[in-house]
C-alpha positions in Angstrom: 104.2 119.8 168.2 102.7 117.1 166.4 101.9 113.4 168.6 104.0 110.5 167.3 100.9 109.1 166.1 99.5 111.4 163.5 102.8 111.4 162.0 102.9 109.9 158.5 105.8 107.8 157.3 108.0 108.9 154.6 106.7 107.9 150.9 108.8 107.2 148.3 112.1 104.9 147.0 115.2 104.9 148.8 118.2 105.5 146.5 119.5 101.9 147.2 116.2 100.3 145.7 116.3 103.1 142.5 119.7 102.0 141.8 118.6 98.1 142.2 115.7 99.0 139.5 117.9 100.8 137.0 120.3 98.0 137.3 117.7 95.3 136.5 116.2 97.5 133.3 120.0 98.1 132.0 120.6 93.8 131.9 117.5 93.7 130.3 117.9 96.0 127.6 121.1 94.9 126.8 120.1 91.2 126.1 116.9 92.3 124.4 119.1 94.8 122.0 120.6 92.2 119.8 117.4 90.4 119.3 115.3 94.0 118.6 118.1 94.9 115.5 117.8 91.5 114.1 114.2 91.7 114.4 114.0 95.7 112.9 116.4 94.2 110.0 114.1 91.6 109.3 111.5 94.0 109.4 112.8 96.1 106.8 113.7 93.1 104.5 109.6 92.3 104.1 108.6 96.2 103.6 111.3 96.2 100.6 110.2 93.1 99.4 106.6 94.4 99.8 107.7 97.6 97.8 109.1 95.9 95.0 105.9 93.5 95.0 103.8 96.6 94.9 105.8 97.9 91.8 105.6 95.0 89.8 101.7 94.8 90.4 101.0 98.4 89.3 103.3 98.3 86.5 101.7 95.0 85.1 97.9 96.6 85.9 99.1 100.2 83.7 100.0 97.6 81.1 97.0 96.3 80.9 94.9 99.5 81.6 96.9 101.4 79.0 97.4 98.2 76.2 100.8 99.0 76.2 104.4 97.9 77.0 104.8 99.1 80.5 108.8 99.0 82.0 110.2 98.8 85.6 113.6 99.5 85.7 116.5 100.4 88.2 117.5 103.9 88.3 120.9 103.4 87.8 121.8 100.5 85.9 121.8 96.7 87.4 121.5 98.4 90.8 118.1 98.0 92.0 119.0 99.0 95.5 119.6 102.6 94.1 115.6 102.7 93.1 113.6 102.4 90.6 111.1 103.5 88.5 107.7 102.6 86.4 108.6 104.6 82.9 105.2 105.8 81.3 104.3 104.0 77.7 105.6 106.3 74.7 107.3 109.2 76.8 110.3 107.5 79.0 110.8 110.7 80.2 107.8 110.8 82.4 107.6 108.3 85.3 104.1 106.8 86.7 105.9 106.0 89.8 109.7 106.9 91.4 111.2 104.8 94.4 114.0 105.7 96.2 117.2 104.1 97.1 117.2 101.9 100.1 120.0 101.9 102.2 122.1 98.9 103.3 120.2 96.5 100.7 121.4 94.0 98.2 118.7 94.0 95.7 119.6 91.7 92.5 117.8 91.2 89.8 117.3 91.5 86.0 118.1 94.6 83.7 114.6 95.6 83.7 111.0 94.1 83.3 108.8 94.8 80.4 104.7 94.2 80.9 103.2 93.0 77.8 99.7 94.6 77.0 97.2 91.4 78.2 99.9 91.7 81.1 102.6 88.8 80.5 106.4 89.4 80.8 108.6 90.0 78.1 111.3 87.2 77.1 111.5 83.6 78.4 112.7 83.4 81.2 110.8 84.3 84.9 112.2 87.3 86.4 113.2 87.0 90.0 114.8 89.5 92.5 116.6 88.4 95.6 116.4 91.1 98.1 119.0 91.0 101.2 119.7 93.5 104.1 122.5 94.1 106.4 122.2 92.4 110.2 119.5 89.9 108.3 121.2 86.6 107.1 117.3 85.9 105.8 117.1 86.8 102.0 113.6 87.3 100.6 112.4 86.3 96.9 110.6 88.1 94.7 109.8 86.0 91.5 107.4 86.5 88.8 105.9 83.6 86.7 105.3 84.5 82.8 101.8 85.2 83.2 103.1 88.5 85.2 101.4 87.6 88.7 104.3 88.5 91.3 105.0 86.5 94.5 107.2 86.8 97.7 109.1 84.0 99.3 111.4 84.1 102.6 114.3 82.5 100.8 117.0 82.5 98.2 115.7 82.6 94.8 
């Protein structure tokens, strides 16, 4: 028989304090939820708006790298939320680059972009695309000016 002083005491939680804990984690999570989707939407509005910035950029460098009218259009007609796509110079067929659609977005914008050669846009007017997400009330802007340099904006265009 072990002496009552070599005894060690029990280690470990009682199931009173484990419940305490899980209770305290399950309050927090669910005020931090709300404020985690608003910030995973917001999230996802830049990386679209970063995409699209992307797009523009390489199509107005292969314009200027191939002296040629370079196009970035929707993939399905005034829908640029449904993708879109960089058509190669002379063969429309063929595609220098393909995005894909991107779920629960409003992307508006204009029929198409066209890259001159020395890399200006076609037409008069400044093409500008207003991107939008579900669970974000922040829009973001993409805009181009007519010498073909793209820039982003967190607001309305």
């Amino acid at each position: 028989m072990v002496s009552p002083a070599l005894r060690r005491p029990a280690r470990g939680f009682t199931m009173p304090e484990l419940l305490a804990v899980v209770a305290i984690v399950a309050i927090l999570a669910s005020v931090a939820a709300p404020a985690f989707s608003s910030m995973i939407a917001s999230a996802r509005s830049r990386s679209v708006s970063s995409e699209l910035y992307a797009s523009l950029s390489r199509a107005r460098s292969e314009a200027i790298k191939r002296n040629a009218e370079v196009t970035l259009a929707p993939v399905t007609a005034q829908q640029w939320q449904s993708g879109w796509s960089i058509a190669a110079p002379g063969d429309a067929s063929r595609k220098l680059d393909d995005h894909p659609a991107v779920v629960g977005a409003t992307v508006s914008g204009p029929a198409s972009v066209v890259f001159l050669p020395n890399g200006r846009v076609k037409g008069g007017a400044a093409p500008a695309f207003d991107i939008a997400l579900s669970g974000n009330g922040q829009h973001r802007c993409v805009r181009l000016d007519l010498s073909g340099r793209p820039n982003q904006t967190t607001s309305t265009c």
